[in-house]
VEXDREN-2710 file (C-alpha; in Angstrom, 1 decimal):
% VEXDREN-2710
k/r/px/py/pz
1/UNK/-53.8/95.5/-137.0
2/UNK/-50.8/96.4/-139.0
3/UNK/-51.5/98.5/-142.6
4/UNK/-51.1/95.4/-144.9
5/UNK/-54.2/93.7/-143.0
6/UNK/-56.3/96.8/-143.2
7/UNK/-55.6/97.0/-146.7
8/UNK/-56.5/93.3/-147.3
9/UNK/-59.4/93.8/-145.3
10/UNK/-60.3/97.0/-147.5
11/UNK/-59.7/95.2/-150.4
12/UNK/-61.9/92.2/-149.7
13/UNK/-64.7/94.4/-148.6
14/UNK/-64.9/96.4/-151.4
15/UNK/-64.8/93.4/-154.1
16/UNK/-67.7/91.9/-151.6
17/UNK/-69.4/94.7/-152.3
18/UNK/-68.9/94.9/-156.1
19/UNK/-70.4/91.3/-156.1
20/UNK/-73.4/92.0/-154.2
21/UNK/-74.0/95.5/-156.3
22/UNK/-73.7/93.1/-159.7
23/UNK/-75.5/90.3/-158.7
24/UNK/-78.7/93.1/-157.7
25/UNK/-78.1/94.2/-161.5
26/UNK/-78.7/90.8/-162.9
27/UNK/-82.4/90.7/-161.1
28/UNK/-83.1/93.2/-163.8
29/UNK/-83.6/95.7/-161.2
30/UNK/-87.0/93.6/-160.1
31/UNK/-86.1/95.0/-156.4
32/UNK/-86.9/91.6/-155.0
33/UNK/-87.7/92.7/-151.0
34/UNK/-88.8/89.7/-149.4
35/UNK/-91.2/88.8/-146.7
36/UNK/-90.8/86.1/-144.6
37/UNK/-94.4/84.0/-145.2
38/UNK/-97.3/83.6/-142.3
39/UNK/-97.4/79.8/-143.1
40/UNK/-95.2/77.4/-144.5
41/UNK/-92.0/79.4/-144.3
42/UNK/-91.8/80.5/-147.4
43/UNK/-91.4/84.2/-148.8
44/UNK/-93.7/86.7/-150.2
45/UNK/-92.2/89.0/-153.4
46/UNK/-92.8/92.7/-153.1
47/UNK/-92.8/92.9/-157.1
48/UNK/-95.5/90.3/-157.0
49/UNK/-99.0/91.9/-159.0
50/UNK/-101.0/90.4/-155.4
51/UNK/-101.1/92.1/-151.9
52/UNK/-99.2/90.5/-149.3
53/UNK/-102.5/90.1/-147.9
54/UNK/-103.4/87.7/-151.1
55/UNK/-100.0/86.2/-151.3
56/UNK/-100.6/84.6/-147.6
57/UNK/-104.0/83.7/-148.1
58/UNK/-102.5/82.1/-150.9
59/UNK/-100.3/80.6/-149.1
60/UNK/-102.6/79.1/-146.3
61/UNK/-105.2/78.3/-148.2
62/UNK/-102.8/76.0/-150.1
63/UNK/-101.4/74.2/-146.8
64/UNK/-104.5/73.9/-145.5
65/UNK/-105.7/71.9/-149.0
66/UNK/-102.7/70.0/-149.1
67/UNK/-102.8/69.0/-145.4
68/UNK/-106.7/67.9/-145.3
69/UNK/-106.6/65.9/-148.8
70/UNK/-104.0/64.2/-147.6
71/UNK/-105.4/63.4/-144.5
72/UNK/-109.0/62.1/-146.3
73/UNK/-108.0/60.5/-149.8
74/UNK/-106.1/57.2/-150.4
75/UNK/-102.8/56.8/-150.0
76/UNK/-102.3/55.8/-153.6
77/UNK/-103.6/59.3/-154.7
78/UNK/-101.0/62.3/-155.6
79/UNK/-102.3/65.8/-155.8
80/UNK/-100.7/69.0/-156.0
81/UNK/-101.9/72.2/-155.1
82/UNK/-100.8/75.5/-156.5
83/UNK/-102.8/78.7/-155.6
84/UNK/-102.7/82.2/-157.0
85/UNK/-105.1/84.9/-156.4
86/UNK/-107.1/82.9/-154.2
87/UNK/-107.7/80.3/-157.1
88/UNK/-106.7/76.6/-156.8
89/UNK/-105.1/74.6/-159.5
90/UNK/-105.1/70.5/-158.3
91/UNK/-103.1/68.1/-160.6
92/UNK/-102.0/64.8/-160.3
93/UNK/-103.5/61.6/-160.2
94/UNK/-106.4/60.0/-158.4
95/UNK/-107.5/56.1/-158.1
96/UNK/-111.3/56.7/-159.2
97/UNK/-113.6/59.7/-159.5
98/UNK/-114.9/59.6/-156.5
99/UNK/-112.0/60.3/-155.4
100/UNK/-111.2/63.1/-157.5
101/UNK/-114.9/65.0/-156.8
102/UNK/-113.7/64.5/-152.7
103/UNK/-110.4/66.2/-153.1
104/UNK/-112.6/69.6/-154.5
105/UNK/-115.5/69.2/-151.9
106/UNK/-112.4/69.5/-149.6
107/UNK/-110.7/72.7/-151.4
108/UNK/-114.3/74.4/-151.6
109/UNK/-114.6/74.3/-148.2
110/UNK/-111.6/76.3/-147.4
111/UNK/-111.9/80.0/-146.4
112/UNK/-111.4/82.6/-149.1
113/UNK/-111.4/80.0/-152.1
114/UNK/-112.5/82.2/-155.0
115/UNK/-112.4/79.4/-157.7
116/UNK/-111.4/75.6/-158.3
117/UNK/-109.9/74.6/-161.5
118/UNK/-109.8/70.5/-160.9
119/UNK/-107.1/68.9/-163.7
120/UNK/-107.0/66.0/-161.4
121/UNK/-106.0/62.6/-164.3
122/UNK/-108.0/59.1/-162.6
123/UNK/-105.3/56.7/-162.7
124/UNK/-101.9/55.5/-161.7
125/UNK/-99.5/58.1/-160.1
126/UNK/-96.7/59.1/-162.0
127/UNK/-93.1/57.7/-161.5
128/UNK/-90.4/58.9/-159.6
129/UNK/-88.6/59.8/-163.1
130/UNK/-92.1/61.3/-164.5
131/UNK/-92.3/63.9/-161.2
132/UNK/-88.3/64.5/-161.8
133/UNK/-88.8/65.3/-165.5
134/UNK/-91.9/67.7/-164.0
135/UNK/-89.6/69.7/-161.5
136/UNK/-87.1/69.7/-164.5
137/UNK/-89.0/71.4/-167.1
138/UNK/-90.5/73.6/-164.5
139/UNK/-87.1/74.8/-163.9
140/UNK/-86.7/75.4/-167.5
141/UNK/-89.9/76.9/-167.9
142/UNK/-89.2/79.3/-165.3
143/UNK/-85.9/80.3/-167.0
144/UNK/-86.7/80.5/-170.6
145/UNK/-89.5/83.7/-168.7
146/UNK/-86.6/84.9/-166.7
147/UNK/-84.5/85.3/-170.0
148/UNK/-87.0/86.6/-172.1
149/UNK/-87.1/90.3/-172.7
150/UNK/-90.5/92.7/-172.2
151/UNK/-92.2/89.9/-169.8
152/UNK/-91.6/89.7/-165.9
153/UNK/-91.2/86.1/-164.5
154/UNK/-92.5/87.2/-161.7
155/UNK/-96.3/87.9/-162.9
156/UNK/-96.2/83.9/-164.0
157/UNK/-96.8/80.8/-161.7
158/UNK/-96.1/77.7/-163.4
159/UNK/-96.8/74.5/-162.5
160/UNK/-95.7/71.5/-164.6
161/UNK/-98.0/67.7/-164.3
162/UNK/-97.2/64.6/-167.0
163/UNK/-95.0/67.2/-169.0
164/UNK/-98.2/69.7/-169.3
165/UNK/-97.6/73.1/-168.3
166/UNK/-100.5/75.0/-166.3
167/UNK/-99.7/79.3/-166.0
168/UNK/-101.3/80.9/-163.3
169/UNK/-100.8/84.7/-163.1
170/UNK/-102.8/88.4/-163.3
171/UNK/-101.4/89.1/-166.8
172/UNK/-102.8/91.1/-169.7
173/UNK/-103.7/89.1/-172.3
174/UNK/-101.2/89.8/-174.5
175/UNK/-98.4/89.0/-171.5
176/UNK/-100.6/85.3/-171.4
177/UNK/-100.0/85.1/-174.9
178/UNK/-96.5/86.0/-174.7
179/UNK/-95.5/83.6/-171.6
180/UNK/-97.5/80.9/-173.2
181/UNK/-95.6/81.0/-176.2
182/UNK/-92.6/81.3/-174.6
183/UNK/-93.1/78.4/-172.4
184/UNK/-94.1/76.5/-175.3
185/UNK/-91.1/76.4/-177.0
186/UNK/-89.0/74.4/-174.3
187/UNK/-87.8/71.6/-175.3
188/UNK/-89.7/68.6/-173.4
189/UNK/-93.1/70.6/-172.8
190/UNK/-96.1/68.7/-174.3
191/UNK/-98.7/71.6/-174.2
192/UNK/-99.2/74.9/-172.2
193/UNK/-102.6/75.4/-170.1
194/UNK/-103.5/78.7/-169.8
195/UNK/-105.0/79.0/-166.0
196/UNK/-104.9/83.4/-166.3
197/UNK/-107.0/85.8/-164.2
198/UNK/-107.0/88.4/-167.0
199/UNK/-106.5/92.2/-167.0
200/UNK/-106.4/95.7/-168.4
201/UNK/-103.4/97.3/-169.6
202/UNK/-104.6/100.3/-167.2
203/UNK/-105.8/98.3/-164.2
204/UNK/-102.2/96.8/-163.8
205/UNK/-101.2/99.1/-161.0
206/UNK/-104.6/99.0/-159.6
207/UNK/-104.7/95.6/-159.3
208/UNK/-101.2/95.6/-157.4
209/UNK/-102.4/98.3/-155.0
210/UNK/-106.4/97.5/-154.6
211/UNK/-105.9/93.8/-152.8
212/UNK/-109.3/93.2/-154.5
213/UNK/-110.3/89.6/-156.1
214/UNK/-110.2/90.1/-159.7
215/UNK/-112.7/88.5/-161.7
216/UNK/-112.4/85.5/-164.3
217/UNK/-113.7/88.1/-166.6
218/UNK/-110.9/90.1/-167.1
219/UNK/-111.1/94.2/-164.9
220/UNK/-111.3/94.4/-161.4
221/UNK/-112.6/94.3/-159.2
222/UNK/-115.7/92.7/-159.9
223/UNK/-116.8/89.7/-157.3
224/UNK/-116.4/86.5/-157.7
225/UNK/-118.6/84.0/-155.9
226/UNK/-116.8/82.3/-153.1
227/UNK/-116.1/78.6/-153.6
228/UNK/-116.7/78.8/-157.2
229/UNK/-115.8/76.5/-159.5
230/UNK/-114.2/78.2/-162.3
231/UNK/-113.4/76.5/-165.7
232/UNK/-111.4/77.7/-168.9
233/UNK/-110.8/81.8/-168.9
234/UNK/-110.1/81.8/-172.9
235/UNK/-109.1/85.1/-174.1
236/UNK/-111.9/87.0/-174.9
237/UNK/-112.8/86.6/-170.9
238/UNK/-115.7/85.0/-170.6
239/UNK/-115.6/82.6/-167.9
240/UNK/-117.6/79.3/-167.0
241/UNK/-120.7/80.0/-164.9
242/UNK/-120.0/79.4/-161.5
243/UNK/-121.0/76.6/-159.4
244/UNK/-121.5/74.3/-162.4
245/UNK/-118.6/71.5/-163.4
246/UNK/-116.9/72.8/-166.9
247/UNK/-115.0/70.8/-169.2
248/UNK/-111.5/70.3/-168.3
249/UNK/-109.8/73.3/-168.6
250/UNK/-106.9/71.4/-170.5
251/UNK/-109.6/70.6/-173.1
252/UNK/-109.9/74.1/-174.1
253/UNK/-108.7/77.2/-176.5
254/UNK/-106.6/77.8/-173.6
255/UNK/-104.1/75.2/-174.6
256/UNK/-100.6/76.1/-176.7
257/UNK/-98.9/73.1/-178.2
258/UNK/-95.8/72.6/-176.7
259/UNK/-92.3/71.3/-177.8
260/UNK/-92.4/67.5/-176.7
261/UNK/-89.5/66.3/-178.9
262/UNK/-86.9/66.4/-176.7
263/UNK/-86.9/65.7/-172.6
264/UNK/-84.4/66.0/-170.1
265/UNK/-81.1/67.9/-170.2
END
């Protein structure tokens, strides 16, 4: 190779690396070392506030939901399962109640299920532009956290249904505050749900490091009865009894008006 390659070559390498050095800058320095997943092939984040152990339980408990309501509820039903925490979050849209009340016998009888919040809507599914318009404000949603300063995206999970937008997360309260408001002001939201497991300022690193359940009331780690049903966490922490069917979580002080007067791009 004669010395105007190598230099080429040197050249090119070095602005590679430059690239690769900025671009690790711009994650604000979140150190994003990822895992490849036990199920689904997805990835598990390092900076995430769960264990690994959590975020695959997580992650199988939710294929196993999805897998076996889809396999036992009409075809005309569309529910999506989002898990955090070994909590589970259903939306969507059911034909009847009956149908609705099957899909959570289902979910409580999968391992490790520490609490049900059902926002499952009895009627028609949405349309093909409704779901698009979900995916679309989830997206913005997402980046409005990423953008904002003194709040990690990563300690939020959001999941958007029929323009509402449901936060999952172990946050202090004032981070639920803060990413509710913040998610509340993009354009096209109709309200924010908050769906928090709730924390001490102090038990933050605890909670990272313990790979304990964390109670709807707020410190870990206190236990939480498996297969509970868990309803509205409002901010003072005091949780819905378990085992009995609260009042939709949507329905609650947990909800932040949202921005609905303008949708799409």
């Amino acid at each position: 190779m004669n010395k105007s390659r190598v230099r080429q070559t040197l050249v090119r390498t070095t602005l590679l690396a430059a690239l690769i050095a900025g671009a690790a800058a711009s994650l604000q320095g979140c150190a994003l070392a990822l895992v490849g997943a036990a199920a689904g092939g997805g990835a598990l984040v390092a900076t995430d506030r769960r264990t690994v152990g959590a975020q695959t339980e997580d992650r199988e408990i939710q294929v196993k939901a999805l897998s076996q309501i889809k396999a036992n509820l009409p075809d005309e039903a569309h529910v999506n399962v989002a898990v955090f925490n070994r909590r589970v979050l259903m939306t969507g849209e059911v034909p009847n109640d009956a149908s609705k009340q099957r899909a959570e016998a289902i979910v409580r009888d999968i391992n490790n299920v520490n609490g049900i919040i059902n926002e499952l809507a009895v009627g028609p599914g949405a349309s093909f532009t409704d779901r698009a318009n979900d995916s679309y404000l989830e997206g913005r949603v997402k980046a409005a956290m990423v953008a904002e300063k003194g709040i990690s995206a990563n300690n939020y999970k959001v999941v958007c249904e029929r323009g509402n937008v449901y936060l999952m997360g172990l946050v202090t309260v004032d981070e639920g505050n803060r990413g509710a408001d913040v998610a509340s002001q993009v354009p096209g939201v109709v309200q924010v749900v908050k769906v928090f497991q709730y924390i001490q300022p102090q038990d933050v690193q605890a909670v990272q490091q313990s790979g304990a359940p964390v109670s709807d009331a707020g410190s870990m780690p206190q236990a939480v009865p498996d297969n509970a049903t868990v309803g509205a966490v409002p901010d003072t922490g005091v949780s819905a009894t378990p085992l009995q069917a609260p009042a939709p979580i949507s329905n609650s002080t947990n909800v932040h008006p949202g921005n609905p007067k303008a949708v799409g791009p």
